[in-house]
C-alpha positions as CSV (number, residue, x, y, z in Angstrom):
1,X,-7.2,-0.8,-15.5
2,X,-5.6,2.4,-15.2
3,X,-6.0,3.7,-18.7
4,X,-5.1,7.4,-18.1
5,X,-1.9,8.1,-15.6
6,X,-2.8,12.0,-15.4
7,X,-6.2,11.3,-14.3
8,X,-4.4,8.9,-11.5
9,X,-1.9,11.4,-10.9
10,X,-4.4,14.1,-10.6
11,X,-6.4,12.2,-7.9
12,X,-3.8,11.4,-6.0
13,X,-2.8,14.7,-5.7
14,X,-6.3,15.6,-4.2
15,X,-6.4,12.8,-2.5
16,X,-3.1,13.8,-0.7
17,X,-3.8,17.4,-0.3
18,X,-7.4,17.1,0.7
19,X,-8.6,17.5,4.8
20,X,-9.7,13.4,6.0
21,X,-13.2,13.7,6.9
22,X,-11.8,11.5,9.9
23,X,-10.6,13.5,12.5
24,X,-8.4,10.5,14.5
25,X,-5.9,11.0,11.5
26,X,-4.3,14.1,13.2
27,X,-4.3,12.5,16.9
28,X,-2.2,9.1,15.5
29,X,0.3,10.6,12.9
30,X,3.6,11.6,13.6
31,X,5.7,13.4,11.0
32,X,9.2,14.8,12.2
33,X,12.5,14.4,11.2
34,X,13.0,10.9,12.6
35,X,9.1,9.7,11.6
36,X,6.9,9.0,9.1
37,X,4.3,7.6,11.3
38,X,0.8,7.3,9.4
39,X,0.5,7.7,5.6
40,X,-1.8,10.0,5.4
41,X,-1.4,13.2,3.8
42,X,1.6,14.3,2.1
43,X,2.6,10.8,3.1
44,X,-0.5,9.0,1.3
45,X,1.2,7.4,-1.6
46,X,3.1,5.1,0.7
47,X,-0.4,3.6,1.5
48,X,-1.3,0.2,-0.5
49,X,-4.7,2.5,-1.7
50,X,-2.4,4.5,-4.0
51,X,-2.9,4.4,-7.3
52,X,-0.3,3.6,-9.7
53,X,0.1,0.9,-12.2
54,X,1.1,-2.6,-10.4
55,X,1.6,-5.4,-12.9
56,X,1.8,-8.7,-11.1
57,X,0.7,-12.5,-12.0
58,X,0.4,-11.6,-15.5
59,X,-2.5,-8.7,-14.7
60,X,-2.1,-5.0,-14.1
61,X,-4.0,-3.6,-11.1
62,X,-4.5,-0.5,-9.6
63,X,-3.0,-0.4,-6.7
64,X,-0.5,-2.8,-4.5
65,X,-3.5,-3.5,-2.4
66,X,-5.5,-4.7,-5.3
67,X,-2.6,-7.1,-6.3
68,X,-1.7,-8.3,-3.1
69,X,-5.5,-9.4,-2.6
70,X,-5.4,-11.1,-6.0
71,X,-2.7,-13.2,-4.9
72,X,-4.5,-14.7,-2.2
73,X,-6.3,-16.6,-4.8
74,X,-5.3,-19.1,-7.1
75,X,-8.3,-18.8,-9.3
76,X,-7.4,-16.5,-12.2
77,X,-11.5,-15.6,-12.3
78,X,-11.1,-14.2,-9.2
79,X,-7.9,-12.6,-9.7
80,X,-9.0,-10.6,-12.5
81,X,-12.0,-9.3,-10.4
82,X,-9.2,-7.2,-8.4
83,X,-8.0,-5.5,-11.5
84,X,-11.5,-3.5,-11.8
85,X,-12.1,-2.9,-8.4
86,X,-11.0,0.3,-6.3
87,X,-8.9,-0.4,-3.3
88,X,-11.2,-0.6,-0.4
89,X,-13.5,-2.7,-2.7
90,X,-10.3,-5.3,-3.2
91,X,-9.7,-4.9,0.7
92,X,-13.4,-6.5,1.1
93,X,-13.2,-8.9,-1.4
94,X,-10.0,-10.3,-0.2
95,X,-11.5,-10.9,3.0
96,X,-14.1,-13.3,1.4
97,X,-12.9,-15.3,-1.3
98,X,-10.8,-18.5,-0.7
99,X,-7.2,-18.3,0.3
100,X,-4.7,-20.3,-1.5
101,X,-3.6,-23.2,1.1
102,X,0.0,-21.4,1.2
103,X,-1.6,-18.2,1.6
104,X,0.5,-17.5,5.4
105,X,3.7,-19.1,4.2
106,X,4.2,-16.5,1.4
107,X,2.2,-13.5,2.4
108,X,4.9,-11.1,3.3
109,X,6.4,-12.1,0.5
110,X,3.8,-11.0,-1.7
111,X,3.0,-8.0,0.2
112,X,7.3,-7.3,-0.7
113,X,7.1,-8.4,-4.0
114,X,3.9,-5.6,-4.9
115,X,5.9,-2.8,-3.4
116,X,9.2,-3.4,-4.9
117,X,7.2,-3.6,-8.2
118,X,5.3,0.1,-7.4
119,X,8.9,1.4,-6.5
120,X,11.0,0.1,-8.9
121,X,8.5,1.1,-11.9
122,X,7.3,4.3,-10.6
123,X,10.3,6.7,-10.4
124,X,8.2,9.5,-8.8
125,X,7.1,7.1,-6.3
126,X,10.9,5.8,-6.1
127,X,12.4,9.3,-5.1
128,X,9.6,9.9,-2.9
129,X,10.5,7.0,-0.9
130,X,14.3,8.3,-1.3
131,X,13.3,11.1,0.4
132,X,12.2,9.9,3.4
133,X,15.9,9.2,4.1
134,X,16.3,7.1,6.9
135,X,13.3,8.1,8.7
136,X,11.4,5.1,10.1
137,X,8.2,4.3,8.6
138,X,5.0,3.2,10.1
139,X,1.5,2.7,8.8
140,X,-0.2,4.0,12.2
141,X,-3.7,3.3,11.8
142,X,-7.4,3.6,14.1
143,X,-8.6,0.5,12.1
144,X,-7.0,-1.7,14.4
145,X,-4.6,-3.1,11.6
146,X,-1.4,-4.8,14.1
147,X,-0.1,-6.9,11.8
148,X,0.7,-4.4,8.2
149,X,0.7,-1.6,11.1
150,X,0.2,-0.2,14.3
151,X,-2.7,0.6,15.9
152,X,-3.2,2.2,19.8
153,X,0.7,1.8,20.0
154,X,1.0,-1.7,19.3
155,X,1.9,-3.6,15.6
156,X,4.4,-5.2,13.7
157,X,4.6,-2.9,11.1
158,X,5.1,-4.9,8.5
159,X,4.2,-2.6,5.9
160,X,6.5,0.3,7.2
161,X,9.1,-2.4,7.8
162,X,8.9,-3.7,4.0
163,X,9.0,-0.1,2.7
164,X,12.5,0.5,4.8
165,X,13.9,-2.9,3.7
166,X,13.2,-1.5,-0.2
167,X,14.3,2.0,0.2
168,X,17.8,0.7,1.4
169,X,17.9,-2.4,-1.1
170,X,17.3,0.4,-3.9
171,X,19.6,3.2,-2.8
């Protein structure tokens, strides 16, 4: 688990700061004063791979992607792997192990549950999100991700779409 926040904190500064070694990130994102499209950037700690503290189920994990793959499980022996895992490792894993049988009756629900918990208990990350105002948020991606984002110009969004539906339920 995250045992030392200004290590995090520290990373995910570089991490925000840093040039992508992918150049598609500057042909996709858009960010004006109406968009937040891509979190990438100065916009990276919107992304599920950001670090922060996310207790959920009874564990803490890293990140809201690590906990949101946890929950796709009902084994507690699997969800625990998640809690030592880094983000893209969880994203792997979650594609692997066994789904819960309600798994796509309660997945957004999860994936809204994780966030509120990062921006209700992170107050940095809460008036981050404040700041975006009323811009509308999109996790434009390459990877070809349609359903938590939009890839090519086509998505539902449903990650940009849960981040606007907590930024107005906590203003």
């Amino acid at each position: 688990m995250i045992e030392n926040k200004k290590l995090c904190d520290k990373l995910n500064d570089v991490l925000s700061k840093r040039p992508e070694v992918n150049p598609k990130i500057d042909e996709i994102i858009q960010h004006d004063d109406k968009n937040i499209k891509g979190f990438f950037y100065q916009y990276r700690w919107m992304s599920n791979f950001h670090l922060c503290e996310i207790p959920f189920i009874g564990l803490n994990f890293p990140s809201t992607e690590n906990a949101y793959m946890a929950a796709k499980s009902m084994d507690m022996s699997t969800q625990i792997k998640f809690q030592t895992l880094d983000a893209k490792e969880a994203k792997k894993l979650g594609r692997q192990i066994e789904l819960r049988p309600d798994w796509e009756q309660i997945k957004y629900d999860i994936m809204y549950h994780v966030n509120l918990v990062k921006y209700t208990k992170h107050d940095d990350l809460r008036e981050k999100l404040f700041a975006t105002g009323d811009k509308y948020l999109e996790e434009t991606n390459w990877w070809g991700d349609r359903i938590w984002g939009v890839c090519q110009g086509t998505g539902q969004n449903h990650l940009g779409r849960t981040l606007m539906k907590i930024r107005e339920e906590l203003r």
